[in-house]
N, C-alpha and C positions, 0 to 999 in steps of 0.2 A: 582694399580701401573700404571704409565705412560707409554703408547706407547713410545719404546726405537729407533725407528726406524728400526729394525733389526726383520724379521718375518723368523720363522724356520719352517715353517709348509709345508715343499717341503718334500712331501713322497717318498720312496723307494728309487728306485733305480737315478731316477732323481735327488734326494737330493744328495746322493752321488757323481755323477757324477760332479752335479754343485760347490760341494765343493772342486772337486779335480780339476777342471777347464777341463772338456771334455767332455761339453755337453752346446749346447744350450739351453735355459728354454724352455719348452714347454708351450704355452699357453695356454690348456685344463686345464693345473695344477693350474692356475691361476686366473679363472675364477670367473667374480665378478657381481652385481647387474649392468646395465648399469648406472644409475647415482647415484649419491649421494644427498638427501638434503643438499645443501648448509648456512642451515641456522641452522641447529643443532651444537650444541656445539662437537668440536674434541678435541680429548685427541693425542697433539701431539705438540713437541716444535717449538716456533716460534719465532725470535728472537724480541725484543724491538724496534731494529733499525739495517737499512741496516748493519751497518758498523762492527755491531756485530755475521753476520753469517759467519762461517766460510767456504769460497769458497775452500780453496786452497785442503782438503779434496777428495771433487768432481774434480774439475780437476788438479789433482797433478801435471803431465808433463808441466804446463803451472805456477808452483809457483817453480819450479827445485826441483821438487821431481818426483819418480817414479811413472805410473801407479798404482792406489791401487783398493781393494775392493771398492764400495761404499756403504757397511755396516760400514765402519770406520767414514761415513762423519754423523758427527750430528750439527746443531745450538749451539751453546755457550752458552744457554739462558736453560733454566727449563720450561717442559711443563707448568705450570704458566702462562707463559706467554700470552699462546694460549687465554688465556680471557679477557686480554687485547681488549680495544678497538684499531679500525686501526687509528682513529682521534689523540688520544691519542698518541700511541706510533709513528708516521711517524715524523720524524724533518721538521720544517715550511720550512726550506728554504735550505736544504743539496744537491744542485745539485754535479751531478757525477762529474769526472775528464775527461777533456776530451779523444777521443779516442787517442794514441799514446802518453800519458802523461808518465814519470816516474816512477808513482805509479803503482799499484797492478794489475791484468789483469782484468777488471769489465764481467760480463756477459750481454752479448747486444741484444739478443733475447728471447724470451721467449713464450712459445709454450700453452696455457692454457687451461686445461684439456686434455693433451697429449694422453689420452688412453694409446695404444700399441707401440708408440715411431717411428710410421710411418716416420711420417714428421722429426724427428730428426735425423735420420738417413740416409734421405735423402737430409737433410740439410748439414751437417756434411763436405762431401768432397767438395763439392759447394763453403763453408765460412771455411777454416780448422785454419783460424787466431782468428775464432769469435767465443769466449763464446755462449751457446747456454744453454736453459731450460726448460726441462719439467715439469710444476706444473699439479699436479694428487690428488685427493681426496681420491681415492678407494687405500686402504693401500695395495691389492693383486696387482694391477694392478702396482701400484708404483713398487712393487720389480720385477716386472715380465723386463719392463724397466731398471733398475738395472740390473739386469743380464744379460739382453738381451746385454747391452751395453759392460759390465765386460768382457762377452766372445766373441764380433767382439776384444775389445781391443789385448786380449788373441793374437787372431785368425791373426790380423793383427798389429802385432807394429807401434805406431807413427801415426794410425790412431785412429779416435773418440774419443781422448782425451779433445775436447772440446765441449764434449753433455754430461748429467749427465741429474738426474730426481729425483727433492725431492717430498714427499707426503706434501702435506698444503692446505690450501683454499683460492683458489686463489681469491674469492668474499671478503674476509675480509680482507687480508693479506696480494695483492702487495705491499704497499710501506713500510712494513716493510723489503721486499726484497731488494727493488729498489729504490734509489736514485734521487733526483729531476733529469728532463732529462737521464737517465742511457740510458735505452732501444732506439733500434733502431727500433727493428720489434717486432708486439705484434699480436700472433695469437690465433685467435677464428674458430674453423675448429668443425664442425657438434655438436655444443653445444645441449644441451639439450632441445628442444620446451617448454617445458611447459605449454602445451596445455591448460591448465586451468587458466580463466582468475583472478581468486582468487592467482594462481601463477605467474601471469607475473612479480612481484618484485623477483622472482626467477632468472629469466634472467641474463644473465650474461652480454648482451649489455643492458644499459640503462642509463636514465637520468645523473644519480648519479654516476653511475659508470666511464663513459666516464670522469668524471671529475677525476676520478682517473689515469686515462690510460693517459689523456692527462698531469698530473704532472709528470709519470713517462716517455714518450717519452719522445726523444729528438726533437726540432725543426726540420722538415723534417723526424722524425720517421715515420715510416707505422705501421698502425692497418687493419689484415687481417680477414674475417670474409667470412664463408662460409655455404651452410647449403642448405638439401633438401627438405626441408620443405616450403614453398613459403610463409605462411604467415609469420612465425619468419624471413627470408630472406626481405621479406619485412618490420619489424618489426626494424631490426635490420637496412636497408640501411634511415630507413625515422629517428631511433634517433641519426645517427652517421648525418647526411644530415643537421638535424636540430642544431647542434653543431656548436657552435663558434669558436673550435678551430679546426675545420676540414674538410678536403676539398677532394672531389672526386678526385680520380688517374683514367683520362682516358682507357680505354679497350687497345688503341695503345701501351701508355705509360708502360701498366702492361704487352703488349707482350713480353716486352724483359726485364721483372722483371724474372729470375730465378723464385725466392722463388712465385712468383705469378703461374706460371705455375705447381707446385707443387698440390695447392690445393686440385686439383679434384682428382689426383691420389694417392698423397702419404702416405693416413690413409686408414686404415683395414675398417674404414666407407665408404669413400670415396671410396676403390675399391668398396663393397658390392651395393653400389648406383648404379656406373658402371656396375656392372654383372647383377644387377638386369634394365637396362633400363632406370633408374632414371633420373628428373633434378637435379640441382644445381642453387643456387643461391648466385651469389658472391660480396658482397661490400668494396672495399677497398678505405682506405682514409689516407690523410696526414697529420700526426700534425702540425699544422700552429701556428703560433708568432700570439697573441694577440694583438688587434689593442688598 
């Protein structure tokens, strides 16, 4: 049977608490492998094409519905789908609507490999107009986010109505999300090294990949990318460098980037580097109009 989206494996007394809405998730309870193979086949719905997920789910208060669980929010599509290739199913030429348009509210950040929902959360009051997302692999960690979110919502009405966090793979699957040009900000924060070089097509910055990330920017989008590891930090500033459609954002210029001053501190990774002494290695760039 299909992963349904919806994991009930929260024991005891936390189960309880989190059902009746008077507890925060504990993260001990949650606790998963730090990465995931990205190249294994997932038993989890994905929709065909952007226009067929259903957003309004996740962020209810923003399509004139109330706050909901986000156990109720699933894709409109049948895990089936999930095997679809991403060639296949993304439409040739479907760019978004622009931002302040009539239609529907689009999600315009997107956070990938969220972990523990750091940066989404501290994204959230910063942008409280702008759709936000966290795409996560690890099915425990997904809900742990989920809830984590469910109960600030609880906790504070009218805040964090516009961060939500689906499970998917975000290596095969953005643009079945995301609409030509959708995204404004697309972050890559303490991705997985892949130390081995039989692994570097693991990578989640690369050749092939960029090419995806740059159909679903918008013109002037940002791609953030961070990581304590100095060779993948170098790995990742020389394939984004070498890209035609993207161009370094000055140190000055990302002074007074909010979401850039973020990086270093606002994931559970990210502090762990900090308490431990650690560097960082940060490369951001701008999606640039094809010459």
């Amino acid at each position: 049977m299909p992963w349904t989206g919806k994991d009930t494996r929260v024991p005891g007394v936390q189960g309880r608490q989190l059902a009746q809405g008077k507890s925060h998730p504990r993260k001990r309870l949650y606790r998963s492998r730090a990465h995931s193979n990205p190249l294994n086949d997932s038993h989890f719905p994905v929709p065909a094409h952007p226009q067929d997920f259903d957003w309004a789910t996740y962020y209810p208060a923003f399509f004139g519905g109330a706050s909901a669980s986000h156990d109720e929010a699933a894709p409109s599509t049948s895990a089936g789908a999930a095997t679809a290739s991403t060639s296949a199913a993304a439409p040739a030429d479907a760019a978004a609507p622009p931002a302040g348009s009539a239609e529907q509210p689009l999600v315009r950040f997107a956070d990938v490999g969220c972990g523990f929902g750091g940066l989404l959360i501290r994204l959230s009051p910063l942008y409280p107009d702008t759709l936000m997302v966290g795409m996560e692999l690890r099915d425990r960690v997904t809900e742990y986010v989920k809830e984590r979110i469910a109960a600030l919502r609880r906790e504070e009405p009218g805040k964090y109505d516009n961060v939500s966090c689906i499970r998917t793979n975000a290596q095969k699957y953005l643009p079945n999300y995301f609409a030509k040009g959708q995204l404004q900000k697309l972050f890559f924060l303490f991705p997985d090294p892949h130390f081995k070089k039989a692994n570097h097509r693991r990578r989640i910055i690369n050749t092939t990949l960029l090419d995806e990330y740059a159909y679903i920017l918008a013109v002037g989008g940002i791609i953030y990318t961070i990581t304590d590891v100095q060779e993948l930090g170098d790995w990742m500033r020389d394939k984004l460098e070498s890209h035609p459609l993207f161009e370094r954002i000055s140190d000055d210029e990302l002074a007074a980037d909010p979401a850039a001053n973020l990086l270093e501190t606002a994931t559970e990774e990210g502090q762990k580097v900090a308490r431990n002494g650690g560097k960082t290695w940060r490369s951001v760039y701008r999606r640039i109009a094809s010459t």
